[in-house]
C-alpha positions as CSV (number, residue, x, y, z in Angstrom):
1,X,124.5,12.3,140.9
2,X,127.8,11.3,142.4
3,X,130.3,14.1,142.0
4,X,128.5,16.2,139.4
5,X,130.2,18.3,136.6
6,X,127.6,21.8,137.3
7,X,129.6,23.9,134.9
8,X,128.3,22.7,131.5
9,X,124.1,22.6,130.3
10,X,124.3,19.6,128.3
11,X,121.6,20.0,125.5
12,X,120.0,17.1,123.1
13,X,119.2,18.0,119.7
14,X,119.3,16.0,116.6
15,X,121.7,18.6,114.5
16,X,124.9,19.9,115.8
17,X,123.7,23.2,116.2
18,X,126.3,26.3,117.0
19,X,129.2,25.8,119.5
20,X,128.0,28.0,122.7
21,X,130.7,28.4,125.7
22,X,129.4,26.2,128.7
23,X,127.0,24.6,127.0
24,X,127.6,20.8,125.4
25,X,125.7,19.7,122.7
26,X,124.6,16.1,122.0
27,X,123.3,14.9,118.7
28,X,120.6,12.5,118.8
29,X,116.8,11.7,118.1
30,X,114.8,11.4,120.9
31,X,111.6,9.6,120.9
32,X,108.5,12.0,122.0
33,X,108.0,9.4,125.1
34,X,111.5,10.9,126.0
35,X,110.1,14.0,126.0
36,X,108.5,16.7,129.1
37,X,108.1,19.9,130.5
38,X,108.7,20.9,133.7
39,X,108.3,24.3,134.8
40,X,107.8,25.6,131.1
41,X,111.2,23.8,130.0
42,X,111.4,21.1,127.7
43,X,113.3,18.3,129.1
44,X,114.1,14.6,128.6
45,X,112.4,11.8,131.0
46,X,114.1,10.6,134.1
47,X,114.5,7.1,132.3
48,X,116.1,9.2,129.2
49,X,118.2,11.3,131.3
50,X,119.5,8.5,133.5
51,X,120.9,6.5,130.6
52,X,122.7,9.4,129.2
53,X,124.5,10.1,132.3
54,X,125.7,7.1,132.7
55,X,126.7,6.7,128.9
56,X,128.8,9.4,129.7
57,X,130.3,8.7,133.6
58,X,132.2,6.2,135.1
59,X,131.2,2.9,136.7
60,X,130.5,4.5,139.9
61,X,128.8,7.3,138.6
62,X,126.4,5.4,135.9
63,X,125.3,3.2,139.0
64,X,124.4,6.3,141.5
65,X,122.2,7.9,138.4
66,X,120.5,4.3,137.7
67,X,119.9,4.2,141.3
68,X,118.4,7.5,141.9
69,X,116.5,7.1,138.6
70,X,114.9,3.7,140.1
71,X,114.1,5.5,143.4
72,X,112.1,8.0,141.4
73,X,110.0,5.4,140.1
74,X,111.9,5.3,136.6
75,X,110.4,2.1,134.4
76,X,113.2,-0.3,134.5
77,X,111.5,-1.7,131.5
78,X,112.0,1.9,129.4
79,X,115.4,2.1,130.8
80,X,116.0,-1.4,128.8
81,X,114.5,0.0,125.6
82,X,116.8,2.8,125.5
83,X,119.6,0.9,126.3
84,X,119.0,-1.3,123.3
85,X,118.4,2.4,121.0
86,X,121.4,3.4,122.2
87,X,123.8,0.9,120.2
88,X,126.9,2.6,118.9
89,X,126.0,5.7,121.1
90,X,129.2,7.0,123.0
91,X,129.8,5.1,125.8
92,X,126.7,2.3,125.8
93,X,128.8,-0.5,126.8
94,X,128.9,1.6,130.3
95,X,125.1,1.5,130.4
96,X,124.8,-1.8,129.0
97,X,127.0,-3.6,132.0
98,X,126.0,-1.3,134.7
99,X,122.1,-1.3,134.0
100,X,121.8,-4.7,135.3
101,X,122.8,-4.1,138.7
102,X,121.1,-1.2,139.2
103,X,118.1,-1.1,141.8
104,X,116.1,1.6,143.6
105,X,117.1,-0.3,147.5
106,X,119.9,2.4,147.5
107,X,118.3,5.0,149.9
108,X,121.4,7.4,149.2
109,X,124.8,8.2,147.0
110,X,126.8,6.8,149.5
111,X,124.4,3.6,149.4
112,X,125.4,3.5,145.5
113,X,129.1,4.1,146.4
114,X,129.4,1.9,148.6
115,X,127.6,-1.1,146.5
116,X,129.5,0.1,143.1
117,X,132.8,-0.8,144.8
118,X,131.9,-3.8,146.7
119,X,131.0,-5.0,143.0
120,X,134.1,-4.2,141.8
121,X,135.9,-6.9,144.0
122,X,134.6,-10.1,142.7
123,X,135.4,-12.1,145.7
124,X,133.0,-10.0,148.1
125,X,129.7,-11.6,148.7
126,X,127.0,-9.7,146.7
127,X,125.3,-7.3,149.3
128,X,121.7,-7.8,150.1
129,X,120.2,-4.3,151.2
130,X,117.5,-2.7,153.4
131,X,117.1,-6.0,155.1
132,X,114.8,-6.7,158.0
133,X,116.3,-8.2,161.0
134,X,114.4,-9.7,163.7
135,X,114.9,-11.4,166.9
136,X,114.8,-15.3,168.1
137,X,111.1,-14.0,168.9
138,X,110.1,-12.7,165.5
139,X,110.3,-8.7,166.9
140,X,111.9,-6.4,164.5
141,X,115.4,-4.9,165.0
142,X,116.7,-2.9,162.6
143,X,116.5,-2.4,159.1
144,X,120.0,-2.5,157.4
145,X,121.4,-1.0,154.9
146,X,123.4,-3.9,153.9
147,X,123.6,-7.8,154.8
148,X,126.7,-9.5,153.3
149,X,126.6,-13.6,153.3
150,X,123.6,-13.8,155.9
151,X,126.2,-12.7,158.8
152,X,127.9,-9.1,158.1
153,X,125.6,-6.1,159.0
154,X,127.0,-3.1,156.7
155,X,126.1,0.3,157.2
156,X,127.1,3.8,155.1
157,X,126.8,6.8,157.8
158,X,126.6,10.3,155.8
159,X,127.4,12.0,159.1
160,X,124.4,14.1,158.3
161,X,122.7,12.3,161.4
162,X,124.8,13.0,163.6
163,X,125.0,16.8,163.2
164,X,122.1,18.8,165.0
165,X,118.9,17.9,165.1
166,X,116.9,14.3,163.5
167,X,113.4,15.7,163.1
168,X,113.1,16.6,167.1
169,X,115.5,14.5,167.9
170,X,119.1,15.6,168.9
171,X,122.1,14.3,168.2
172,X,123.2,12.7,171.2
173,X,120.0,10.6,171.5
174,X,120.7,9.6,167.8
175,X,123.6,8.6,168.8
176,X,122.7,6.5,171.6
177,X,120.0,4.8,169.8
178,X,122.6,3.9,167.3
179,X,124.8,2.2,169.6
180,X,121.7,0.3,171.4
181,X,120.7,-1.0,167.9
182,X,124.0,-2.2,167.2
183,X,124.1,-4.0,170.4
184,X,121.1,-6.0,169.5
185,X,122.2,-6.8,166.2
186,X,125.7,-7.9,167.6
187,X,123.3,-9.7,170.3
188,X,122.1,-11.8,167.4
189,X,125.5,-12.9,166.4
190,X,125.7,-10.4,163.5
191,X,128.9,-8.8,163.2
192,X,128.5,-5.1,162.2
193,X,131.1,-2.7,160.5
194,X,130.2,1.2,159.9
195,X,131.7,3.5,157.2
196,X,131.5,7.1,156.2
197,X,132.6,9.2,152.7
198,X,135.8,9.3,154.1
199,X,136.0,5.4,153.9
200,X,135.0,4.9,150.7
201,X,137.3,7.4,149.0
202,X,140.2,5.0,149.9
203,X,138.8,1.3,147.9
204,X,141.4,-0.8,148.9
205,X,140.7,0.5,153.0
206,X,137.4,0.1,152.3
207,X,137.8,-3.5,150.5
208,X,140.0,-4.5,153.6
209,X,137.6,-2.9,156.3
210,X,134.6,-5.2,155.1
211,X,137.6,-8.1,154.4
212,X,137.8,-7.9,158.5
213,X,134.4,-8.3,158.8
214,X,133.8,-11.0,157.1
215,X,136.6,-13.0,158.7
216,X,135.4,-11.9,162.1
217,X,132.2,-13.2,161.2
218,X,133.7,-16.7,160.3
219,X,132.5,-16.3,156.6
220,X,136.2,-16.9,155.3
């Protein structure tokens, strides 16, 4: 979840119940389907759980949960059927637009971020991500986390990385093995642009960071 609330338990029951401090109550029915137990606790599905999340977030938010609900093997087709339950639910018309354009090729949050705002600015090309690029001899190169209009490699770094140790690698050789992948990409005539967290909490930066790009590219 992108910037949790962790404070509140939110609870699903179809009456109001009693008003309990911390926890938020949510009156609904919810189909048995909807229903588990993990580790002795009743709980709703992922698919359940995802699209009441994002009812009740923001843009961003609603598309990190989708995301991470996809990546978990949530059915997109059970995800459809509760949005179409939902209707008059608090906050469906955030489901309802943002359900579309969730997929499970975000490998992270900041993958999520990062596409939630680039689809906020309608005049940036539609990402593609976790593409394969390979050389003029077929040999693989890298797999990116985004491609924007067939020319602009995009890529989110968490940092993570680059701090100690990459299974039993350290960082300096992650480092390097960065830098020799970008060269190959650039080798290609792919023009690459790298951002972190810090990037992406300032949109209009960010917007004019992948702007640059593109022009250097020779898309605009």
């Amino acid at each position: 979840m992108l910037w949790p609330q962790l404070s509140h338990v939110h609870v699903t029951s179809p009456k109001v119940g009693k008003r309990a401090a911390k926890i938020v109550r949510h009156q609904a029915v919810v189909e048995p389907q909807d229903i588990e137990v993990v580790d002795g606790v009743t709980v709703t599905s992922i698919e359940r759980t995802a699209c009441d999340v994002a009812r009740l977030g923001t843009n961003r938010q609603a598309l990190a949960v989708l995301d991470a609900a996809l990546r978990r093997d949530a059915r997109p087709e059970r995800l459809r059927q509760i949005l179409d339950s939902c209707r008059g639910f608090k906050g469906v018309e955030m489901l309802r637009r943002t359900l579309p354009h969730a997929n499970a090729s975000s490998e992270s949050v900041g993958e999520s971020l990062s596409r939630a705002i680039m689809l906020e600015s309608p005049d940036l090309p539609v990402p593609q991500q976790q593409v394969e690029i390979v050389d003029d001899h077929g040999k693989f190169i890298a797999r990116v986390d985004f491609l924007l209009a067939n020319r602009v490699v995009g890529e989110f770094d968490g940092m993570i990385k680059y701090n100690g140790t990459v299974g039993d690698d350290p960082a300096w050789k992650t480092v390097v093995d960065e830098k020799v992948r970008e060269d190959k990409l650039r080798a290609q005539g792919y023009t690459v642009v790298r951002w972190t967290w810090q990037d992406l909490a300032d949109k209009a930066a960010f917007y004019a960071q992948i702007k640059k790009a593109l022009r250097s590219a020779g898309v605009e």
